[in-house]
C-alpha positions as CSV (number, residue, x, y, z in Angstrom):
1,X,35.6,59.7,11.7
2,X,31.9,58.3,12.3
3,X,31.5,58.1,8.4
4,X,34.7,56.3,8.0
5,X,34.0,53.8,10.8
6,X,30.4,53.1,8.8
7,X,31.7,52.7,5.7
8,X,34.3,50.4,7.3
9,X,31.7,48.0,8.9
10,X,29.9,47.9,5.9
11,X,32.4,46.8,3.8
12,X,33.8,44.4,6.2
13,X,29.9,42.8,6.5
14,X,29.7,43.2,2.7
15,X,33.1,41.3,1.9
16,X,32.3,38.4,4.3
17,X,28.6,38.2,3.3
18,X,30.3,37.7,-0.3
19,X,32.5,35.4,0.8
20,X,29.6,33.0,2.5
21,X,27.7,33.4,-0.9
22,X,30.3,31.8,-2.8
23,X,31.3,28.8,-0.6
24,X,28.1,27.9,0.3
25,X,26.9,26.4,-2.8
26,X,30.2,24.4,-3.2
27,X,29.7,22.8,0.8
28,X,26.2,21.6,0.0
29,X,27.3,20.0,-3.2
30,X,30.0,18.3,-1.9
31,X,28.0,17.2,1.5
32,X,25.1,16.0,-0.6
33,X,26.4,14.7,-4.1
34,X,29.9,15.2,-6.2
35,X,29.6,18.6,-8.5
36,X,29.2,16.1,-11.6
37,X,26.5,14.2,-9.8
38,X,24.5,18.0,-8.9
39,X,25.0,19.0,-12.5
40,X,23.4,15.8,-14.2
41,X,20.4,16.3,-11.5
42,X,19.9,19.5,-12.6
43,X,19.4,18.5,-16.3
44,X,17.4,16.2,-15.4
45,X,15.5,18.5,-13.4
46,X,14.8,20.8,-16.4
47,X,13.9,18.3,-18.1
48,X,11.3,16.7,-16.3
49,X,10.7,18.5,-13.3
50,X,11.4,22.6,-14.1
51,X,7.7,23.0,-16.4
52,X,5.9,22.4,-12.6
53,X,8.4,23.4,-10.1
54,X,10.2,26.2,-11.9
55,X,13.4,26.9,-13.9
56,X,15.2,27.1,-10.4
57,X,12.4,24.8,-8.3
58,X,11.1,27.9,-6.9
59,X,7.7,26.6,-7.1
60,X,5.0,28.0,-9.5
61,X,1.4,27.9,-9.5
62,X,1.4,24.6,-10.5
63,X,4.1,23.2,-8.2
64,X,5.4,23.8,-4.6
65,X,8.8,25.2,-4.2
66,X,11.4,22.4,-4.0
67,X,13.9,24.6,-1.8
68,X,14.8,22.9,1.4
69,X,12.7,19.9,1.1
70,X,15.8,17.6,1.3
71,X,17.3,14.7,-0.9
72,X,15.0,12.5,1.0
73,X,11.6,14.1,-0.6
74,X,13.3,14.0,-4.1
75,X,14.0,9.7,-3.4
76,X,10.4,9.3,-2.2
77,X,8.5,10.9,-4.5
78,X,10.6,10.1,-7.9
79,X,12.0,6.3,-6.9
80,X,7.9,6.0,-6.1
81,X,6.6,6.6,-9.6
82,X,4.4,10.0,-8.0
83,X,7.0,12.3,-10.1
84,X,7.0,13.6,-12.2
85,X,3.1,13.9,-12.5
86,X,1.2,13.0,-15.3
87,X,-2.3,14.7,-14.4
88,X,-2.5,17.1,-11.8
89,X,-5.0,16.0,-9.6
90,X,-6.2,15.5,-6.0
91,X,-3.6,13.5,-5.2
92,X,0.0,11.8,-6.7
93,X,-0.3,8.2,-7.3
94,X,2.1,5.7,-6.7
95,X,3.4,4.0,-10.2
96,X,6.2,2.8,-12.4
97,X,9.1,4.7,-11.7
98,X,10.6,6.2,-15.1
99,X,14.3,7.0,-13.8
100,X,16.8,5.2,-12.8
101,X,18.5,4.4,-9.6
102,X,21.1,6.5,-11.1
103,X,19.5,9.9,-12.1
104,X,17.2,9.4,-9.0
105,X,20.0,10.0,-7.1
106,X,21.1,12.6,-9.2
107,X,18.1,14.7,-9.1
108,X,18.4,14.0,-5.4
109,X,21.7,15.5,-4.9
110,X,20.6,18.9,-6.8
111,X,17.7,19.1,-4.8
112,X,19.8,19.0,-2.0
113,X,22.5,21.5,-3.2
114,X,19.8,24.5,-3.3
115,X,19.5,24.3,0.5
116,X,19.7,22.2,4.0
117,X,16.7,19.2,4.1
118,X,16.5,15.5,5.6
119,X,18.9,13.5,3.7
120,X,18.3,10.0,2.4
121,X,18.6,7.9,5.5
122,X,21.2,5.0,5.9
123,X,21.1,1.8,6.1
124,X,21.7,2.1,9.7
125,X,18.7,4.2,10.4
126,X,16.4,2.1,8.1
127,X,17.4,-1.2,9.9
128,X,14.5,-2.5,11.5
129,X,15.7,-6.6,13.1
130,X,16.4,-5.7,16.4
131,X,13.1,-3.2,16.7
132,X,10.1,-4.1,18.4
133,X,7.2,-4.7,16.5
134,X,4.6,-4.6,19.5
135,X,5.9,-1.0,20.5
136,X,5.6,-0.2,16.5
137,X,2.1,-1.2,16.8
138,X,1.4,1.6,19.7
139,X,3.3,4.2,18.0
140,X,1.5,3.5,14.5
141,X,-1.9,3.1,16.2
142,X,-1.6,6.7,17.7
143,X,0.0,8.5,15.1
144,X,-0.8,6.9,11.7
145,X,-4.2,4.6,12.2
146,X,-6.3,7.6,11.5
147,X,-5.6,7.6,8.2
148,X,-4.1,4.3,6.8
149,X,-5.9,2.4,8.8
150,X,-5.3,0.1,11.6
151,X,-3.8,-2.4,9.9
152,X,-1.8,-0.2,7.6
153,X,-4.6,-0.8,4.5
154,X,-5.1,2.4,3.8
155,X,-8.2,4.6,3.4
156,X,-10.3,7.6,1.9
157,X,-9.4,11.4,3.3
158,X,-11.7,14.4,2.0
159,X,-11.5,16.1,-1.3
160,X,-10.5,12.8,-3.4
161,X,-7.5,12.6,-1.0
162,X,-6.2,9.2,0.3
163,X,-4.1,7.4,2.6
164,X,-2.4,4.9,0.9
165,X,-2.1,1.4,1.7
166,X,1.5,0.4,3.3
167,X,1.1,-3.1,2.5
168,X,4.1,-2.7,-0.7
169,X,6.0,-0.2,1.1
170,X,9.5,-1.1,1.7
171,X,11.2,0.0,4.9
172,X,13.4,3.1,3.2
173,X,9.8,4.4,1.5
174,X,8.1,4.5,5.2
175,X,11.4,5.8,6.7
176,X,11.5,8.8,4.2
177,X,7.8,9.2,4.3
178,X,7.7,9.9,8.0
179,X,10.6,11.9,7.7
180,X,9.3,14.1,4.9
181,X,5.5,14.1,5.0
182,X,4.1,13.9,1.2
183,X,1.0,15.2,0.7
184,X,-1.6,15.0,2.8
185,X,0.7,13.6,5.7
186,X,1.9,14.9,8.9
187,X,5.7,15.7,8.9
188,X,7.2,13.1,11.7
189,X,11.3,14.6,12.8
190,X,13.4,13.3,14.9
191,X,12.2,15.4,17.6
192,X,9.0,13.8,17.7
193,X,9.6,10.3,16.2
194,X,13.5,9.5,17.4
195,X,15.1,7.1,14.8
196,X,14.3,4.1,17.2
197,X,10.7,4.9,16.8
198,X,10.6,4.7,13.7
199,X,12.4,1.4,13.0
200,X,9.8,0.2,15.3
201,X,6.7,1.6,13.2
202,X,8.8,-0.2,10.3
203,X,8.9,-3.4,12.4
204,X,5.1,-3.4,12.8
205,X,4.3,-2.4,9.0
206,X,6.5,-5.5,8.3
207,X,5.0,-7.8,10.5
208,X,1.5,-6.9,8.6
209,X,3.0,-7.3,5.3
210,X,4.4,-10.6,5.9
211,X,1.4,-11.9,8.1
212,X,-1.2,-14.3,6.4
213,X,-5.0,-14.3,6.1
214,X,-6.6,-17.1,8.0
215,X,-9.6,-16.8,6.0
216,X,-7.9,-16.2,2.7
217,X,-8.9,-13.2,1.8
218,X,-8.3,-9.9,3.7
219,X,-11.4,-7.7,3.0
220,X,-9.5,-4.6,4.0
221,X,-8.4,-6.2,7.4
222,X,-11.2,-4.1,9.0
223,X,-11.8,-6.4,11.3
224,X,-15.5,-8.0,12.0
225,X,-17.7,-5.2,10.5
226,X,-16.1,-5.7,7.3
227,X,-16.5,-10.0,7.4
228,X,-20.2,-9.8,8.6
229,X,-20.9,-7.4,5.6
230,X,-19.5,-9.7,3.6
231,X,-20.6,-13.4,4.9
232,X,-24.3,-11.6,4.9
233,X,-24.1,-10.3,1.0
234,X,-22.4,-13.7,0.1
235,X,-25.7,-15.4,2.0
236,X,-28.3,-13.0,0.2
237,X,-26.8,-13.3,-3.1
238,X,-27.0,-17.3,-2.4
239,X,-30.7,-17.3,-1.3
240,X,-31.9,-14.7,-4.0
241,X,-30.1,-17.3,-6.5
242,X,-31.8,-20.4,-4.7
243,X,-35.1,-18.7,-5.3
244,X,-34.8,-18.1,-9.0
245,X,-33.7,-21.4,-9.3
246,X,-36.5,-22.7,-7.4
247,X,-39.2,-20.3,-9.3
248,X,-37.7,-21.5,-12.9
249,X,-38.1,-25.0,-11.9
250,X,-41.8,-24.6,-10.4
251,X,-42.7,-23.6,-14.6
């Protein structure tokens, strides 16, 4: 009776295990991207992605595992120009992207289908108008400042690393970015940055990109270090030249 009772369970935990097995890539597919839209990422994925990340983005040694990183990893670093990578190196610049809005989004929805990540955010959770800038400023100061600077210019981390500079990134890049953590960077959830906060982090990075340079050129936006360092080279250069001048003359 006992053995009849185990085999029982086990097929009953067996048959529904099955069961899950089979729906569940169908659900993500059609919660993240039509089947047709999955299938065309995935070629393009073996294509251009597989020789790094694996024939089924299981990672290698030359790649991370794509796995559960979301739709909104695949749109930041492909719609970026960072993927597919030309060089390995210390870091994944930002270039020309090579895809198209299209397959980006393709390659996006495959990623998605191979398990549960952040999606690509709205247009509702990207909109920034009605955010404040000011409180943007505090938030950014705390939890980005240490690397891309205070004024969102960027700057150098160890190991041939950088922060980038923020000043071309539009508001769906620094929403996905926060969300996802490339790289170097700190991952930043809704648990800890609620969508509000980050509009407002948007607002600020805006506010610098559109702001103007009163003394026409920005040196960095460092502040007075920077200016001094380079009113006081400008000067030396200007009275090493006046001396030459003056010594070719005296002849």
């Amino acid at each position: 009776m006992a053995s009849a009772l185990l085999v029982g369970a086990l097929a009953v935990v067996g048959g529904g295990y099955a069961a899950i097995a089979s729906v569940q890539p169908a659900v993500a597919a059609a919660t993240d991207g039509s089947q047709t839209q999955v299938d065309k990422g995935r070629q393009l994925y073996l294509e251009g992605c597989s020789s790094c990340h694996g024939l089924e983005a299981q990672g290698t040694a030359t790649g991370p595992t794509l796995v559960g990183v979301g739709a909104a990893a695949v749109n930041f670093q492909v719609s970026t120009g960072r993927m597919p990578l030309a060089d390995p190196g210390a870091q994944a610049p930002s270039k020309q992207n090579i895809y198209s809005d299209e397959d980006v989004a393709a390659l996006a929805a495959y990623v998605a289908s191979l398990a549960p990540g952040p999606a690509i955010p709205t247009e509702e959770q990207i909109a920034y108008a009605d955010a404040d800038p000011a409180y943007g400023g505090e938030l950014f100061r705390i939890n980005c400042s240490q690397c891309h600077q205070a004024a969102g210019e960027g700057g150098a981390l160890t190991e041939g690393k950088y922060a980038p500079s923020l000043m071309e990134a539009s508001p769906r890049t620094i929403y996905e970015a926060m969300l996802t953590g490339p790289q170097n960077m700190p991952v930043f959830s809704d648990a800890q940055l609620p969508t509000k906060d980050k509009q407002a982090i948007i607002a600020y990075v805006r506010t610098m990109q559109e702001s103007s340079n009163p003394g026409g050129l920005s040196l960095g936006r460092f502040g007075p270090v920077s200016e001094g360092v380079f009113m006081a080279t400008a000067l030396f250069a200007a009275l090493i030249g006046a001396a030459v001048w003056i010594g070719i003359k005296a002849r």
